[in-house]
C-alpha positions as CSV (number, residue, x, y, z in Angstrom):
1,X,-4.6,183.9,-32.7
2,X,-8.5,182.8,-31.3
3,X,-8.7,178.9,-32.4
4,X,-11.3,177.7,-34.7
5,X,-13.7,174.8,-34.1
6,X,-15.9,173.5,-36.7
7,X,-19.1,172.1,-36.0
8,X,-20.8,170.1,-38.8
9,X,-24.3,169.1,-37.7
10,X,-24.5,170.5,-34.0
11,X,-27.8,171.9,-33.2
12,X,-28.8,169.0,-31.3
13,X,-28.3,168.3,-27.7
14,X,-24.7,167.5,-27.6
15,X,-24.0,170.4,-30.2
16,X,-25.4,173.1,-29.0
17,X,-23.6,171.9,-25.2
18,X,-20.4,171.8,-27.4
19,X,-21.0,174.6,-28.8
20,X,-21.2,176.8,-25.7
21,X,-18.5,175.2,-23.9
22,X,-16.4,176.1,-27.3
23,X,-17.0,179.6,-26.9
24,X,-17.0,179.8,-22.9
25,X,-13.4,178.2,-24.1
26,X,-12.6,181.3,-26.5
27,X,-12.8,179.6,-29.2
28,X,-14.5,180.6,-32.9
29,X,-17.1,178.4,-33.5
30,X,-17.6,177.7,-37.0
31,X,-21.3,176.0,-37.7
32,X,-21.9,173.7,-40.6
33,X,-26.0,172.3,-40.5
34,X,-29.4,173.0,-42.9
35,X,-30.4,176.1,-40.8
36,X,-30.2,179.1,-42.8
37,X,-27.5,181.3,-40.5
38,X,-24.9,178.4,-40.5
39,X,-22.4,177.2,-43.3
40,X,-24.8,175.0,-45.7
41,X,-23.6,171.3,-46.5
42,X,-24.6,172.6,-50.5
43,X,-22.3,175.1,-49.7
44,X,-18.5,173.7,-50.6
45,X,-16.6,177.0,-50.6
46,X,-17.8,178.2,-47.8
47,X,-16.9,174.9,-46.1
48,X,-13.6,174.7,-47.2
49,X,-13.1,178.3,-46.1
50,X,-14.5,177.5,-42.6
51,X,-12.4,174.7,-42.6
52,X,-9.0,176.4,-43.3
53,X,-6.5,177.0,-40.6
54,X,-9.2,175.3,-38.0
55,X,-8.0,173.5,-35.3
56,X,-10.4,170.5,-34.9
57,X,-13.5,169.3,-37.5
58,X,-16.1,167.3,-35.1
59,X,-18.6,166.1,-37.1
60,X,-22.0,165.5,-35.2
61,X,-24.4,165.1,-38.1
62,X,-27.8,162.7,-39.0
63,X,-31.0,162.0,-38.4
64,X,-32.2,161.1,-34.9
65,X,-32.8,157.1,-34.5
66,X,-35.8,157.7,-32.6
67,X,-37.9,156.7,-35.0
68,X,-40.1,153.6,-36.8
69,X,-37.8,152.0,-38.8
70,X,-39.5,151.9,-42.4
71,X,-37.8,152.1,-45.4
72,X,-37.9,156.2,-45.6
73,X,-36.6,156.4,-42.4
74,X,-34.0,153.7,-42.7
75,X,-32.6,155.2,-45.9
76,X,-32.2,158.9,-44.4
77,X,-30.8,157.9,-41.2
78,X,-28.0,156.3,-43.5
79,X,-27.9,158.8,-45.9
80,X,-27.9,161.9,-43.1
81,X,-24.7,159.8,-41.5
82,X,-22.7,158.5,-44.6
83,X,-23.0,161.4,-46.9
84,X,-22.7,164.2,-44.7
85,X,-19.4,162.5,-43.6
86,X,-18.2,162.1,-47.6
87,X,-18.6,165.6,-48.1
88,X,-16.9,167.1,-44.9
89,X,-13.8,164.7,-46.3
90,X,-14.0,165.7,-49.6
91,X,-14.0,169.0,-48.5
92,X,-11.1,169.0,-46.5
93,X,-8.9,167.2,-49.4
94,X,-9.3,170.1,-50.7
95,X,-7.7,172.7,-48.0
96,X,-3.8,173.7,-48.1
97,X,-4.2,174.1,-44.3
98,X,-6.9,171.6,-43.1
99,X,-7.6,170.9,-39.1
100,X,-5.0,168.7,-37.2
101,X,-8.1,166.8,-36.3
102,X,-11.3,165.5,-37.4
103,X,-13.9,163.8,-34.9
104,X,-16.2,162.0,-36.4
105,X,-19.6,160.9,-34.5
106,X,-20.2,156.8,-34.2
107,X,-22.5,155.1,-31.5
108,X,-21.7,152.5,-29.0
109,X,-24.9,150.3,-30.8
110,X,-22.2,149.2,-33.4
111,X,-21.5,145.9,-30.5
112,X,-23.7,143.4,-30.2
113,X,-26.7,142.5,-27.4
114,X,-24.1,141.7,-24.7
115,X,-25.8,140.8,-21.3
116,X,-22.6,138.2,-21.2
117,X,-19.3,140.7,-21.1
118,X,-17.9,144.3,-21.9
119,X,-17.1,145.7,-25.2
120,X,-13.8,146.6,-25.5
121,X,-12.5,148.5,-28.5
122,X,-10.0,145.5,-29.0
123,X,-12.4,142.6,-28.0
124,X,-16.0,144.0,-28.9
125,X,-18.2,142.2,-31.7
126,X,-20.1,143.7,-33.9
127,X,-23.3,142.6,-34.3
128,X,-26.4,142.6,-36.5
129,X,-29.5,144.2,-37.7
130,X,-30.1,147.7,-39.2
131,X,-28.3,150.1,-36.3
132,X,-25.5,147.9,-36.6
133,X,-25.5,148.1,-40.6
134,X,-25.3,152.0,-39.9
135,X,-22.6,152.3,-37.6
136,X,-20.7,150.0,-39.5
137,X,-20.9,151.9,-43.0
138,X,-21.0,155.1,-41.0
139,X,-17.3,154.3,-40.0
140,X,-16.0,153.0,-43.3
141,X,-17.3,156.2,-44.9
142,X,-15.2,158.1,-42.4
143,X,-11.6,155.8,-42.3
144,X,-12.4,155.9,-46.0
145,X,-10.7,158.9,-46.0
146,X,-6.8,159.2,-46.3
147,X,-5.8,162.5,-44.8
148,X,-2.0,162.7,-44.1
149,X,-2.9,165.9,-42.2
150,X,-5.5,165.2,-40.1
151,X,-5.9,163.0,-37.4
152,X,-9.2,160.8,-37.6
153,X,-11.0,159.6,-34.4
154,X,-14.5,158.0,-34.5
155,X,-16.1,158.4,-31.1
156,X,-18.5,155.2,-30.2
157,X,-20.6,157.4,-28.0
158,X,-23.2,155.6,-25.5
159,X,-26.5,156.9,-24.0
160,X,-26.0,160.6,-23.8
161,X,-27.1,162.0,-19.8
162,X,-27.1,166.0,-19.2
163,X,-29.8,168.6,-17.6
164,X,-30.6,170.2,-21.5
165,X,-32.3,167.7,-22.9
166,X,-31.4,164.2,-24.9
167,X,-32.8,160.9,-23.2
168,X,-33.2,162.7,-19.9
169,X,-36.2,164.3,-20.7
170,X,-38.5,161.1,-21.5
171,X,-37.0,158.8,-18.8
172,X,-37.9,162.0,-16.2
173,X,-41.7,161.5,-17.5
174,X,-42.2,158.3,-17.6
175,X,-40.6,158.0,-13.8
176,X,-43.2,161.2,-13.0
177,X,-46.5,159.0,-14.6
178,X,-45.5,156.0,-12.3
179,X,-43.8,153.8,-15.4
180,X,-40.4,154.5,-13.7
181,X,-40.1,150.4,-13.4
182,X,-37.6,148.0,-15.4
183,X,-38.3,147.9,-19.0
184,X,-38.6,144.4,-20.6
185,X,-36.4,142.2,-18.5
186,X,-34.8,144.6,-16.8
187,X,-31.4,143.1,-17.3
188,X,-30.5,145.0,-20.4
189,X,-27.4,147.1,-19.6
190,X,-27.1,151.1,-20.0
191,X,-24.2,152.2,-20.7
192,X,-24.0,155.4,-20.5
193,X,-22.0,159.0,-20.5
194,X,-22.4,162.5,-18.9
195,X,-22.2,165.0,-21.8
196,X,-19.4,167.0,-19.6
197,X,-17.6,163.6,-20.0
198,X,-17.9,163.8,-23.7
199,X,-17.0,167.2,-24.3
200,X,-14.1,166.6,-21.6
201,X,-13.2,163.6,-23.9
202,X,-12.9,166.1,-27.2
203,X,-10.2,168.2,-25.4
204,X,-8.5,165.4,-24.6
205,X,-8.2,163.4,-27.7
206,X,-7.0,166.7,-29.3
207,X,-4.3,167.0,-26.2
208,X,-3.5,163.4,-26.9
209,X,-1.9,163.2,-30.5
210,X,-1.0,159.3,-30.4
211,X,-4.6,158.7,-30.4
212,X,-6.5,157.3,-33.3
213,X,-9.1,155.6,-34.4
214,X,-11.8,154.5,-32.4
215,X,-12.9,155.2,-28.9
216,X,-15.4,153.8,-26.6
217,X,-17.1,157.1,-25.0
218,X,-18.7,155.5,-22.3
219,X,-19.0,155.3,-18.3
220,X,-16.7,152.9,-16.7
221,X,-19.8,151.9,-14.9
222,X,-22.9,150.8,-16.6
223,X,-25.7,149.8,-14.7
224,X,-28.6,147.4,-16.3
225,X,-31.7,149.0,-17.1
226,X,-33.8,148.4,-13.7
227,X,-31.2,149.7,-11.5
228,X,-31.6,153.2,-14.0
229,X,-35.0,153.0,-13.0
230,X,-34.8,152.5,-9.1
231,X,-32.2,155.2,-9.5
232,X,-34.4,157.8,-11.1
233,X,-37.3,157.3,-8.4
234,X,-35.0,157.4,-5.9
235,X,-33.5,160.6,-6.4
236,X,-37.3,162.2,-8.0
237,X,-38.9,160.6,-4.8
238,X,-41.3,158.4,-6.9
239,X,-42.4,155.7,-5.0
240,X,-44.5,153.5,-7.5
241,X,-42.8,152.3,-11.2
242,X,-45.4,150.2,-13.0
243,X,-42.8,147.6,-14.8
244,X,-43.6,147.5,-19.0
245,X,-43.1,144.4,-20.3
246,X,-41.9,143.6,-23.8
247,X,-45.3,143.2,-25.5
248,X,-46.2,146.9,-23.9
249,X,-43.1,148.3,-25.0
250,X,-43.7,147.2,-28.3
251,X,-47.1,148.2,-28.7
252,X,-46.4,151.6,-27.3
253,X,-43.2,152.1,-29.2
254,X,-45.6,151.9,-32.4
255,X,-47.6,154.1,-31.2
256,X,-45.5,157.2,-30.2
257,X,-43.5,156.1,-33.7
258,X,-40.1,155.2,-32.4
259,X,-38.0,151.5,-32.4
260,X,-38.2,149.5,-28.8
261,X,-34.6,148.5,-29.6
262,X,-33.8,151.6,-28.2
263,X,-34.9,150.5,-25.0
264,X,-34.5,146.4,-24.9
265,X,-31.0,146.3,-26.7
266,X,-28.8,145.5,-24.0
267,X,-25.1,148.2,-24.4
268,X,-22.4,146.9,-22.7
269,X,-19.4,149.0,-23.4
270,X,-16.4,149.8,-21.3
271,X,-14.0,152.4,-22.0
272,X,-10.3,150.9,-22.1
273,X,-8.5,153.3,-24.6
274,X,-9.5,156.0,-22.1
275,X,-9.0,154.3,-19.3
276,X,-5.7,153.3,-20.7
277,X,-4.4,156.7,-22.1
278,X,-5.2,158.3,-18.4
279,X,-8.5,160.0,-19.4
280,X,-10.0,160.9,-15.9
281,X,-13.9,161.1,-15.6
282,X,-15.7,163.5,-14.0
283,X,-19.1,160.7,-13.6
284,X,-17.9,157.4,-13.3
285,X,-20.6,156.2,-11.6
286,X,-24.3,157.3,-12.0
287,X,-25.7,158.9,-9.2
288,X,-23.0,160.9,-9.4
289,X,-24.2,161.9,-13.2
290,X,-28.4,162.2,-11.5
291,X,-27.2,164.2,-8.9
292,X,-25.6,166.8,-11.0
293,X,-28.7,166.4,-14.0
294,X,-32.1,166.7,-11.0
295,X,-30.6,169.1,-8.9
């Protein structure tokens, strides 16, 4: 019997990699977004149909952070996270043969700045502001959920790397204008994951049944943000990289409407359930991840 996947919310970059890799796997990929050939999220039968005798739910679903944070966008970021997770649970309380698993997205931005010390799963804190608000209620909407069936793992994912796309594509332009220097102090960390890594960690969080709860997706090795940079002009062979201060960053970040928190907050996460449970990484280290992503 082919196993099922389904996908709620993956037409991004990480979905459409999971997708493929799905399929290259022989698996029936099952699609759940707003686009007109997949399972709509209005549609509730044809959820719970997908849903039935599947073997993992992975949940990937809301609105990209890379935006100005006003009010509208605030409330559908939220919104696109929290509801979108309500209804894939309400929706699977109601199958007679629901997945053994359901993956639920979360970001690594739920710790605080840390410049100081790792986040561990066990000894991370949570810190403030909006993003944090997000993760946070993004989470609780998920464990809200008591499913004596189905596994629950939230996946605190870091900076997504890979060759298709994701953050890849502007940090490649702004090294190729000669803006490849540190950004803001430099000293923020990037912590960071290869999107083989990720989809590597899927397979084995299925494979690994004692696991629950929530998992640090994230290089072993983070590097701070102007080590990223030197890294990136090394291996495009960009000799100058302008440094952008805070100020600039700011201004700019107005300007091409996005949040320079995305760049200045410093994500310092280290893996430990992984490391702990055996996971093996493909990239541990990042010029392992560039070589693979410019080649």
């Amino acid at each position: 019997m082919i196993k099922k996947v389904v996908l709620a919310g993956g037409t991004g970059f990480i979905g459409e990699y999971f997708k493929d890799e799905f399929m290259n796997n022989g698996y029936e990929v099952m699609m759940v977004s707003r686009q007109p050939q997949h399972i709509s999220w209005e549609d509730q039968v044809g959820m719970i149909e997908a849903l039935e005798d599947a073997d993992t739910l992975i949940n990937l679903a809301g609105k990209s952070v890379n935006c100005r944070y006003n009010q509208k966008n605030k409330a559908e970021i939220l919104k696109s996270r929290t509801e979108t997770t309500g209804i894939l649970g309400k929706a699977l309380l109601a199958c007679k043969n629901p997945p053994s698993l359901w993956i639920n997205s979360s970001t690594a931005t739920i710790y605080r700045h840390a410049e100081d010390r790792p986040m561990t799963e066990e000894d991370g804190e949570i810190g403030t502001g909006f993003s944090v608000d997000v993760a946070k209620e993004w989470e609780q909407s998920f464990f809200a959920f008591h499913l004596p069936e189905t596994r629950q793992v939230a996946l605190r994912i870091a900076i997504v790397l890979g060759d298709r796309g994701g953050v890849m594509t502007p940090l490649k332009n702004i090294v190729k204008c000669g803006l490849g220097g540190a950004q803001g102090s430099g000293n923020q960390q990037f912590s960071w994951i290869h999107i083989e890594d990720l989809f590597k960690i899927v397979l084995f969080v299925r494979d690994q049944k004692e696991i629950s709860g929530v998992i640090n997706c994230s290089s072993p090795h983070p590097i701070t943000n102007s080590e990223l940079m030197e890294r990136l002009r090394e291996m495009m062979n960009v000799n100058l990289g302008l440094p952008t201060p805070k100020w600039m960053l700011e201004i700019g970040a107005f300007f091409i409407r996005t949040e320079p928190e995305l760049v200045l907050k410093s994500r310092w996460v280290f893996p430990e359930r992984l490391e702990k449970a055996g996971f093996t990484f493909t990239y541990r280290h990042l010029d392992e991840a560039l070589k693979q992503i410019l080649k």
